[in-house]
Each structure stands twice: as structure tokens, then as C-alpha cells.
One Martini backbone bead per residue (centre of mass of N, CA, C, O) as a GRO file, in nm:
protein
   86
    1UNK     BB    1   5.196  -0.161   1.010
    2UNK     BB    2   5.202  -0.024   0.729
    3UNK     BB    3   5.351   0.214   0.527
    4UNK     BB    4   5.243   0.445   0.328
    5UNK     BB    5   5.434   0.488   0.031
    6UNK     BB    6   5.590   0.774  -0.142
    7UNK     BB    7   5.662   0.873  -0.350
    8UNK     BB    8   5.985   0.992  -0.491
    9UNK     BB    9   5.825   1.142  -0.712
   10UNK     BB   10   5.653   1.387  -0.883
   11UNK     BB   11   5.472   1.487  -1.069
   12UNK     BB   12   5.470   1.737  -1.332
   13UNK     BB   13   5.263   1.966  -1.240
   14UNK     BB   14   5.365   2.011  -0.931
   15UNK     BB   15   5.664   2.072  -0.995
   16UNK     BB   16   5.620   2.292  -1.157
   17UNK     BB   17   5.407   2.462  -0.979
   18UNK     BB   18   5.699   2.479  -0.743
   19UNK     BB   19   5.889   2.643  -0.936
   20UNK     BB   20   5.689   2.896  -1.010
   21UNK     BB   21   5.668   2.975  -0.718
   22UNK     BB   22   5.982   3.009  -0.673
   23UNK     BB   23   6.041   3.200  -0.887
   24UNK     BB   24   5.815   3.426  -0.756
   25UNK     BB   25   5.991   3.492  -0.528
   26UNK     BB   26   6.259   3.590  -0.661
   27UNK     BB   27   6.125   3.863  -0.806
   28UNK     BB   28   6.176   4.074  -0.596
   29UNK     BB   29   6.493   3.985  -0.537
   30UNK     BB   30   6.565   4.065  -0.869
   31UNK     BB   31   6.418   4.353  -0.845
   32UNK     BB   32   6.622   4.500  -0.609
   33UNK     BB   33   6.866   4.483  -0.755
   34UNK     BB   34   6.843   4.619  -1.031
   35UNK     BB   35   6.751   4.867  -0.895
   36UNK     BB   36   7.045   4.875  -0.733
   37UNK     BB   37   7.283   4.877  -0.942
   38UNK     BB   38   7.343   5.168  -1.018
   39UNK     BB   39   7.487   5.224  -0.724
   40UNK     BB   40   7.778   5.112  -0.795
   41UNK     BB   41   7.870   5.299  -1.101
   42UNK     BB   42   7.814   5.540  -0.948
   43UNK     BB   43   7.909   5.860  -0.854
   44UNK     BB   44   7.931   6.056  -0.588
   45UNK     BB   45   7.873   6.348  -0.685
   46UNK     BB   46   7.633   6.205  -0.873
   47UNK     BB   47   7.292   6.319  -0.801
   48UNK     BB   48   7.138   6.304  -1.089
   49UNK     BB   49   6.935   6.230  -1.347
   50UNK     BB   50   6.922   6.062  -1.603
   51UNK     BB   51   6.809   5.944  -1.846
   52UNK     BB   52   6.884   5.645  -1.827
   53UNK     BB   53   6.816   5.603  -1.556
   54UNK     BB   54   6.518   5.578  -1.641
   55UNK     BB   55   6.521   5.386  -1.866
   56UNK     BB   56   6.605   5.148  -1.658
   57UNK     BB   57   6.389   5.179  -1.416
   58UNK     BB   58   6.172   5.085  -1.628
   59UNK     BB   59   6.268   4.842  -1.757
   60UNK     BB   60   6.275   4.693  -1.518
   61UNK     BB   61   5.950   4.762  -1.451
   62UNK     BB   62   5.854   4.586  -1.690
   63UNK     BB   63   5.986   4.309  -1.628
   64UNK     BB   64   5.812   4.243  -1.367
   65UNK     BB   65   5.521   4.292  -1.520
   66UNK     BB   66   5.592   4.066  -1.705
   67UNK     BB   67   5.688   3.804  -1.540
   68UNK     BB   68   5.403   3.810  -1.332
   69UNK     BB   69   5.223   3.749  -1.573
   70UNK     BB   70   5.356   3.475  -1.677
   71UNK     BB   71   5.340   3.348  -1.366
   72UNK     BB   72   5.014   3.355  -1.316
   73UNK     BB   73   4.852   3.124  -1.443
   74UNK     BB   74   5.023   2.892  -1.282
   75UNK     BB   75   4.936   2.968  -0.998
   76UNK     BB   76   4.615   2.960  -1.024
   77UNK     BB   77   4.598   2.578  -1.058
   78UNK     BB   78   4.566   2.511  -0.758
   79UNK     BB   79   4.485   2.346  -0.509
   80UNK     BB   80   4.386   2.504  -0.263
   81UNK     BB   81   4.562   2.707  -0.083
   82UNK     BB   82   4.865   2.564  -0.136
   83UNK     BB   83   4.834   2.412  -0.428
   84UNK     BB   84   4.854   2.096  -0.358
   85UNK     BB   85   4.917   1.739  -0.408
   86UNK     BB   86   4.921   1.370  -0.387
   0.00000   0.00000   0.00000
């Protein structure tokens, strides 16, 4: 019996929306790179938040708030549950 062989790429759609589904897996993990860079090159005696990081710290969280939203209908267009296709 013949093994029905599939293709060796994938379509064109489902391959951004694996790529997409990617990027938004790593969208926490390089938001707390972020928000934990500013502990690298802060003085150990300063314990206080300056205005600086106060709006470091929102700007980081608002660029989170837009990516995930960026990436929201992309990942919205999959069918079933895991969003694959044949």
C-alpha cells in the first residue's frame, strides 16, 4: 500500500499564522527581558524609582500591550482548536 505522501512545504497561510503563533509565544519572554534590563545597570545603594524608569517601565508595557494586539487577528483565523490545516 502506497503511503499518501505530504507535501514538503506547507501553504503560504498556515505557515505566517505558525510563524505568528511563534512570535506571540516569545512576546512574554522578551517582556521580561525588558522589564528586568533596567536591574543590569542600576547602582546597588539607588533603591528609589526615578521618573526615568517609572516611564521606561510603561513604555515597555504599553509596546506589549500593542504587539499582542497586533498579533491578535492573526492568530483569531485558525480553524479548530489548534488552528492547523491539511
Amino acid at each position: 500500500m502506497a503511503r499518501k505522501e505530504s507535501p514538503l512545504f506547507l501553504a503560504r497561510a498556515p505557515y505566517r499564522r505558525r510563524r505568528l503563533r511563534d512570535a506571540s509565544r516569545l512576546l512574554p519572554i522578551l517582556g521580561i527581558f525588558f522589564l528586568l534590563l533596567p536591574l543590569l545597570w542600576t547602582e546597588e545603594s539607588r533603591l528609589s524609582l526615578s521618573a526615568g524608569d517609572v516611564i521606561y517601565f510603561f513604555s515597555v508595557w504599553i509596546f506589549l500591550i500593542g504587539a499582542a494586539a497586533a498579533f491578535a487577528p492573526g492568530l483569531r483565523s485558525g480553524q479548530g482548536p489548534t488552528g492547523d490545516e491539511d
